[in-house]
ZAMARGU-4260 file (C-alpha; in steps of 0.2 Angstrom, whole numbers, plus 5000, padded with zeros to 4 digits):
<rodrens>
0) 5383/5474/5334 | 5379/5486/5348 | 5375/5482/5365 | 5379/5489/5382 | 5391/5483/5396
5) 5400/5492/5412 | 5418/5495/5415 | 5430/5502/5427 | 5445/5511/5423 | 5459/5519/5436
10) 5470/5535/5430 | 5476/5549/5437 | 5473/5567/5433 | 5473/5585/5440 | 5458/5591/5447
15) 5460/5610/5453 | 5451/5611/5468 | 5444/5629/5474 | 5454/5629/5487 | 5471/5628/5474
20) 5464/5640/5465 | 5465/5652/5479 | 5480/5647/5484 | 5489/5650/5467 | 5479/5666/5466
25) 5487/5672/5486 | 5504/5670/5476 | 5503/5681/5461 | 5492/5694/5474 | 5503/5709/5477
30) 5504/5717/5496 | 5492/5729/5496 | 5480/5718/5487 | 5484/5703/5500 | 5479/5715/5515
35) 5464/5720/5506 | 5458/5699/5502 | 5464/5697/5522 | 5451/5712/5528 | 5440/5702/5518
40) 5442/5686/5525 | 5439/5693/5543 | 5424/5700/5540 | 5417/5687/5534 | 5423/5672/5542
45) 5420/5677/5563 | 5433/5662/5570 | 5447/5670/5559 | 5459/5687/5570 | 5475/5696/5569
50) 5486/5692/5578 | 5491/5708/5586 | 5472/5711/5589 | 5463/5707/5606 | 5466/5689/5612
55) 5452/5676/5611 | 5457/5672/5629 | 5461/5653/5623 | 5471/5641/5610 | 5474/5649/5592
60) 5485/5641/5578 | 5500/5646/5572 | 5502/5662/5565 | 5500/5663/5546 | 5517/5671/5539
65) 5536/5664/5537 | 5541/5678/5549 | 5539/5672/5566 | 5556/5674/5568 | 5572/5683/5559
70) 5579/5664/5562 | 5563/5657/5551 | 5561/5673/5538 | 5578/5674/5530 | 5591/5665/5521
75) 5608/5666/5520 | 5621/5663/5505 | 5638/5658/5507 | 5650/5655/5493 | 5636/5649/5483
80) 5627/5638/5497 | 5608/5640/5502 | 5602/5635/5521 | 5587/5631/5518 | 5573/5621/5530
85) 5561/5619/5519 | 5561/5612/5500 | 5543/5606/5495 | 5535/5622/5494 | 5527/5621/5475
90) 5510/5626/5474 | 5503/5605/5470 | 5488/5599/5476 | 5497/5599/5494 | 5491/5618/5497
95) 5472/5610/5500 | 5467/5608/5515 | 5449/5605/5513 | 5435/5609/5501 | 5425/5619/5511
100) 5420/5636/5507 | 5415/5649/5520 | 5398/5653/5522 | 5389/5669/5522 | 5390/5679/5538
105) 5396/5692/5551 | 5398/5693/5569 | 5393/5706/5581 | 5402/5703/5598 | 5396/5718/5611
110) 5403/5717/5627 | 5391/5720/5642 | 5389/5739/5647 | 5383/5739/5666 | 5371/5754/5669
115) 5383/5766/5681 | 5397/5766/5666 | 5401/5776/5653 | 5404/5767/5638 | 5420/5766/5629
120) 5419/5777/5614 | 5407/5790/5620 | 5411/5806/5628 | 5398/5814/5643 | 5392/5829/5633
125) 5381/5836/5649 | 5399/5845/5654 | 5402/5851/5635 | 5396/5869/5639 | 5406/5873/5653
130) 5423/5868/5647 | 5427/5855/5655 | 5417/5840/5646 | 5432/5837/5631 | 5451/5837/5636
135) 5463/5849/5625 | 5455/5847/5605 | 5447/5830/5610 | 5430/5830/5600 | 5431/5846/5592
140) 5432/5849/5573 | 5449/5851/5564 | 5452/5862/5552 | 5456/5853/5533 | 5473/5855/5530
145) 5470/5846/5515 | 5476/5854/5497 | 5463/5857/5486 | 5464/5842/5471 | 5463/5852/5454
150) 5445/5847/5451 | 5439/5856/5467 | 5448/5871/5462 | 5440/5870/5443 | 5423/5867/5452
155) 5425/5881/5463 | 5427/5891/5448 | 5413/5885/5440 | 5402/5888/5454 | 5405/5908/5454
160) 5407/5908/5433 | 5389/5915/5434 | 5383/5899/5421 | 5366/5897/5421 | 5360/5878/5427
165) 5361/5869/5413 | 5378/5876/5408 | 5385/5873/5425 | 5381/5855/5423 | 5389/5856/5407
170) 5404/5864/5415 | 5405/5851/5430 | 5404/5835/5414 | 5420/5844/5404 | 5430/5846/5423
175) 5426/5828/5426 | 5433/5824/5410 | 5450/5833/5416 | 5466/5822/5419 | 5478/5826/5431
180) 5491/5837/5421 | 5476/5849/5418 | 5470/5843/5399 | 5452/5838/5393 | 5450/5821/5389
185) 5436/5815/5378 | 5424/5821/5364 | 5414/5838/5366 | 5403/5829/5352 | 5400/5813/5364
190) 5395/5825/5378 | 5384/5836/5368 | 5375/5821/5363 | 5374/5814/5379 | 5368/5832/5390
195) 5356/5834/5373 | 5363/5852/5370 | 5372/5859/5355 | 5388/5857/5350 | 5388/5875/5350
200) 5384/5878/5367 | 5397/5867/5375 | 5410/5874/5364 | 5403/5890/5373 | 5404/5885/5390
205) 5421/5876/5387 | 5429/5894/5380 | 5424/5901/5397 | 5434/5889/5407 | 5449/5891/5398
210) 5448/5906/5407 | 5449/5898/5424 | 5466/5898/5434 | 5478/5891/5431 | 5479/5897/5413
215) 5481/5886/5398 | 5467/5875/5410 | 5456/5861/5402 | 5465/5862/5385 | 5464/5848/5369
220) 5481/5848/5365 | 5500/5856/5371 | 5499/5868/5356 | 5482/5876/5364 | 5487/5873/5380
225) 5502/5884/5378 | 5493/5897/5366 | 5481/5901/5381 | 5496/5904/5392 | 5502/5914/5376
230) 5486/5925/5373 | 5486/5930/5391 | 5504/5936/5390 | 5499/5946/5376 | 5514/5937/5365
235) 5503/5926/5352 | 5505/5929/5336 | 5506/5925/5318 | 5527/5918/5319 | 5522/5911/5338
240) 5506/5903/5330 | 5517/5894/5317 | 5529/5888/5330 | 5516/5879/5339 | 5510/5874/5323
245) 5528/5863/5321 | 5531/5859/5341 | 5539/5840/5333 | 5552/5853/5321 | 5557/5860/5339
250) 5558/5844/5347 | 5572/5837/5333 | 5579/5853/5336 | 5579/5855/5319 | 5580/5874/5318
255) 5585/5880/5300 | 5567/5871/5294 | 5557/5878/5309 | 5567/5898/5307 | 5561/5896/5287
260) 5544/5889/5292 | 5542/5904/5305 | 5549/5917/5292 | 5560/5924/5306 | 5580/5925/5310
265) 5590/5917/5322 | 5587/5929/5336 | 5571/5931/5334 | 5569/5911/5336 | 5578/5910/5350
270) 5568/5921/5359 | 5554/5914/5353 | 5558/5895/5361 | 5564/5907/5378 | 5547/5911/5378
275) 5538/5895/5376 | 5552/5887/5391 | 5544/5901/5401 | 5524/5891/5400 | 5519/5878/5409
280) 5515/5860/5399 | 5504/5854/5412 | 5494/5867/5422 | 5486/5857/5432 | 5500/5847/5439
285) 5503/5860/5455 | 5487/5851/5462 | 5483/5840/5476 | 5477/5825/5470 | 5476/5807/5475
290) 5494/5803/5484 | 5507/5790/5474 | 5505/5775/5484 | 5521/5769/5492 | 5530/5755/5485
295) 5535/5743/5500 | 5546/5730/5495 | 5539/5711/5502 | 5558/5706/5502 | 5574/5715/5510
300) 5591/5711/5505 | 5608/5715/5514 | 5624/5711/5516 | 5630/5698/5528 | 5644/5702/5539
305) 5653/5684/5538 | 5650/5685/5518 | 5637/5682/5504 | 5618/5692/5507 | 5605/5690/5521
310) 5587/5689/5512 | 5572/5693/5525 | 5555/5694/5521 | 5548/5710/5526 | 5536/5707/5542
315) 5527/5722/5539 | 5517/5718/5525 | 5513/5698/5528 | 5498/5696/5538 | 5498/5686/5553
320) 5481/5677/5556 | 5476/5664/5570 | 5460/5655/5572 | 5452/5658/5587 | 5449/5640/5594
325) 5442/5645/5609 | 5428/5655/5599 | 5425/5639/5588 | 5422/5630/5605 | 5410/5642/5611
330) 5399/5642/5594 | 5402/5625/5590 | 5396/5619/5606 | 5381/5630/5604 | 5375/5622/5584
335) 5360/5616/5585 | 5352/5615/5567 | 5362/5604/5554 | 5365/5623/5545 | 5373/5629/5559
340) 5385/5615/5561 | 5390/5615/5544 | 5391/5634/5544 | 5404/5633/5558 | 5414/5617/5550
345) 5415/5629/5534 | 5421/5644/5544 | 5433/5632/5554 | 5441/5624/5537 | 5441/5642/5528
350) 5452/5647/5542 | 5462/5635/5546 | 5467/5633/5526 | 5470/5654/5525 | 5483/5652/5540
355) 5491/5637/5531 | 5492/5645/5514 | 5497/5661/5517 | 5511/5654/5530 | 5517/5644/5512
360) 5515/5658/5503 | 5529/5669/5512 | 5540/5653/5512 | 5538/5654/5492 | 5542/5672/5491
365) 5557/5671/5504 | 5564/5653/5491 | 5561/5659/5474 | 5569/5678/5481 | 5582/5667/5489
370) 5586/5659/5471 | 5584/5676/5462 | 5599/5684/5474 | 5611/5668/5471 | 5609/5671/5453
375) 5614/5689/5452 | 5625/5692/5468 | 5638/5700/5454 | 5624/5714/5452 | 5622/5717/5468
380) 5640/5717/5473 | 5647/5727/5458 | 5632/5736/5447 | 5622/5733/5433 | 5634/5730/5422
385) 5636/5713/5431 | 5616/5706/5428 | 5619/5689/5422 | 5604/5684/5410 | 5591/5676/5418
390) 5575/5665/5415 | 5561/5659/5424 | 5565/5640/5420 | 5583/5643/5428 | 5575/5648/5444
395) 5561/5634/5445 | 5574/5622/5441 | 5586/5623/5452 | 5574/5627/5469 | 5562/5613/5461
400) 5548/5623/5457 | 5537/5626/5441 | 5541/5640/5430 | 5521/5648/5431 | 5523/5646/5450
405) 5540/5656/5449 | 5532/5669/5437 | 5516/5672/5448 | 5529/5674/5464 | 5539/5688/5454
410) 5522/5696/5450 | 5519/5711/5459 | 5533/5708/5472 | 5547/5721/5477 | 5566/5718/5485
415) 5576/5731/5494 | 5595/5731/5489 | 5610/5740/5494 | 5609/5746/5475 | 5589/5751/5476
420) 5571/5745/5479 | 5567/5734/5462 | 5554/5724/5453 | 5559/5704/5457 | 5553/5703/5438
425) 5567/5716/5434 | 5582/5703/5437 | 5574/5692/5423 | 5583/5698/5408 | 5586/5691/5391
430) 5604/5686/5384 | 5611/5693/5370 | 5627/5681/5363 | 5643/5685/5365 | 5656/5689/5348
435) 5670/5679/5351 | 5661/5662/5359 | 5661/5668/5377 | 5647/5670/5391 | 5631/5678/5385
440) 5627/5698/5391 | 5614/5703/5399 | 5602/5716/5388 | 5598/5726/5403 | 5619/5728/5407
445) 5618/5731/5388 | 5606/5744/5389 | 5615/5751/5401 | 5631/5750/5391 | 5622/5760/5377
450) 5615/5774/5387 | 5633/5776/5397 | 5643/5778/5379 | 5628/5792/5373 | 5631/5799/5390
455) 5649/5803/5387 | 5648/5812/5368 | 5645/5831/5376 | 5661/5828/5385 | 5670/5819/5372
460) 5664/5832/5358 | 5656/5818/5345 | 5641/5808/5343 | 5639/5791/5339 | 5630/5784/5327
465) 5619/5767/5332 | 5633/5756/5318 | 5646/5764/5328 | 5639/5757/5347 | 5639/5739/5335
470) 5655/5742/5330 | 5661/5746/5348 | 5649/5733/5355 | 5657/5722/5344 | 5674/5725/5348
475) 5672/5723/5367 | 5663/5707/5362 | 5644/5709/5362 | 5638/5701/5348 | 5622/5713/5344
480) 5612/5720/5328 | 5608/5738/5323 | 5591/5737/5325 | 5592/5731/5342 | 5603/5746/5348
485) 5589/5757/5340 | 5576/5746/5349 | 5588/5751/5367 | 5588/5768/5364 | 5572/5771/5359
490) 5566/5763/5373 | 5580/5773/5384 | 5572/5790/5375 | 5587/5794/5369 | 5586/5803/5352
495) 5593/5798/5337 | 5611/5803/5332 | 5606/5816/5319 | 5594/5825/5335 | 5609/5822/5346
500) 5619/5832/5332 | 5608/5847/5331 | 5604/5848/5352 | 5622/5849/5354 | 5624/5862/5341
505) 5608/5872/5350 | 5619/5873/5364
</rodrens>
């Protein structure tokens, strides 16, 4: 029988909040994409500042990092012991503080400009003509000291190439299509179709800027690249042709096939590969381009006088934010629609929760790198032999943490050692057994193991065979399978034994 009735029933569950959301995604956010969500933030909420920008003139919060101090910012590990003030630093539904969301806005402050002064930022331009308006180069246009990026240099070209328009506009769409070693990417067919000219007529405009410098320019392919650089020398022909034509003979440096395929001698061949170590691979890598960004590590590690390592987070790239409460008393004060008010609340609680969450964010980074430098102290003391196999649930574990917050923590984040500036992802490593029933290897100290031995045959005058490293694996008791050294080295680049063989015979 059906019918209709009301209950009420209690349980728990997780609700992830907005503001959770955001705080889990601060964690995984790298340092350059942190200060670029911060620059965000200010702009749009009007009660949030710097720090180290000009005073509100009243009350502000605490700063938002883990770095107010070298005392509060760093931890230090003696004979295995961790000092550490704070132990609840999970990423739960304690990181919300609030469910308000920032509204929509800017804020414009001017300050008052009475009418006798100057104001700041401007210069008195009535003096300019008789010298003495600008001080020394104030003001006046500098020259660009900038290098040229490749694709203003292959545009320049263009420009005096004598093209007529639409084949200038087809030249400018194949430079845009130009990587930074100098080689065309993409389809002449997809461009032809898109400009609505013939496949004929690009072809033509692209054969006018192989011409351009630096030669071998816009190529497909290396073997083109290198024949343009060929033709120009005046040294391309049939034999030289054919050698391009087996580039992956001459990487295995296997020289009997390639000397038959060329129909030439031994001399001959040899002069041959002289010539083509002459040429340059990529043209257009002795541009100006975009500049490598920097990698700055978030964490710092360094030995500790009285023993153990000091771990500090790195100051310069935590933000430190404060909410202006003397502001928020000035527009709070002067609400007077209900949107106002509840515009300012929002702001307030938007700030107040950024400061909070990115002060626990650093404490996170500071624990887990904390936990991470306990663990592999032989590495850092000894080398990378000594990296002890490593997992995210041994970590979250034992600071109490889950393993996805531990993971988005290692995302993204860099230490500084005494041994190097590396990935906190790199000192996770997988464990390969041990032969005779003892502690487990690391792969990365065995991948290091592996590339040390192939180091050594030039010296030692005999090259190993991947069943040979097993066998010496083996005996030195790192249980580890064939395919897994050829995994290692391939992913080192070494080459396989019978290339090693053949490289060593080249000389």
């Amino acid at each position: 029988m059906l019918g209709q009735r009301l209950e009420i029933r209690q349980g728990q569950g997780l609700v992830i909040t907005p503001q959770l959301q955001q705080a889990i995604k601060l964690l995984q956010l790298s340092n350059l994409e942190l200060d670029a969500f911060v620059e965000a933030e200010l702009e749009r909420n009007p009660l949030l500042q710097r720090e180290d920008g000009e005073p509100g003139g009243g009350e502000a919060e605490a700063p938002a990092t883990a770095a107010e101090s070298h005392d509060a910012a760093e931890m230090t590990f003696d004979e295995g012991r961790v000092h550490d003030a704070d132990r609840t630093l999970d990423a739960r539904s304690d990181d919300v503080y609030g469910d308000a969301s920032p509204g929509e806005r800017t804020s414009d402050r001017m300050e008052d400009v009475g009418a006798g002064e100057a104001q700041p930022g401007l210069n008195d331009w009535s003096r300019a003509g008789s010298g003495g308006g600008l001080p020394d180069g104030e003001g006046r246009e500098q020259p660009d000291t900038r290098d040229a990026t490749l694709w203003e240099h292959l545009q320049a070209q263009a420009s005096q190439a004598g093209f007529s328009a639409a084949d200038h506009a087809i030249a400018l769409t194949l430079i845009d299509m130009v990587d930074e070693g100098g080689y065309l990417r993409g389809e002449l067919a997809e461009v032809a179709d898109r400009l609505g000219v013939s496949m004929e007529r690009v072809e033509a405009v692209l054969a006018t800027c192989h011409g351009f410098e630096p030669t071998g320019i816009m190529a497909r392919s290396v073997p083109e690249c290198l024949k343009l650089q060929l033709v120009e020398r005046n040294r391309f022909d049939p034999a030289m042709a054919c050698l391009l034509d087996n580039l992956d003979l001459l990487a295995k440096r296997d020289l009997s096939a390639l000397k038959k395929a060329c129909g030439v001698d031994g001399e001959d061949m040899a002069e041959m590969i002289a010539e083509l170590k002459a040429l340059t691979p990529r043209p257009g890598a002795g541009f100006g381009g975009e500049p490598a960004q920097t990698v700055v590590p978030d964490v710092h590690v360094r030995a500790d006088p009285a023993g153990g390592w000091k771990v500090e987070l790195n100051a310069d790239t935590l933000p430190r934010l404060i909410m202006d409460k003397r502001y928020h008393g000035v527009v709070a004060s002067g609400a007077r629609t209900d949107v106002e008010k509840t515009f300012v609340a929002d702001c307030a609680a938007q700030a107040s929760w950024l400061v909070k969450s990115l002060d626990q964010r650093a404490k996170t980074i500071l624990k887990v790198s904390s936990e991470i430098v306990r663990q592999q102290d032989a590495f850092l003391a000894f080398g990378v032999e000594f990296l002890r196999p490593l997992n995210l649930k041994t970590v979250a574990d034992a600071i109490g943490m889950h393993e996805s917050t531990v993971s988005r923590v290692t995302s993204n984040k860099y230490v500084s050692t005494p041994r190097g500036v590396f990935e906190l992802k790199f000192f996770f490593t997988a464990a390969i057994q041990s032969s005779d029933g003892g502690a487990t290897h690391s792969a990365e100290a065995v991948r290091h193991r592996i590339k040390s031995m192939i180091e050594a045959e030039g010296r030692d005058g005999d090259v190993l065979s991947d069943d040979r490293i097993v066998e010496i694996l083996n005996e030195t008791g790192i249980d580890i399978a064939r395919r897994t050294v050829a995994k290692y080295r391939e992913a080192l680049r070494i080459p396989s034994s019978v290339e090693r063989k053949r490289m060593l015979r080249a000389g």
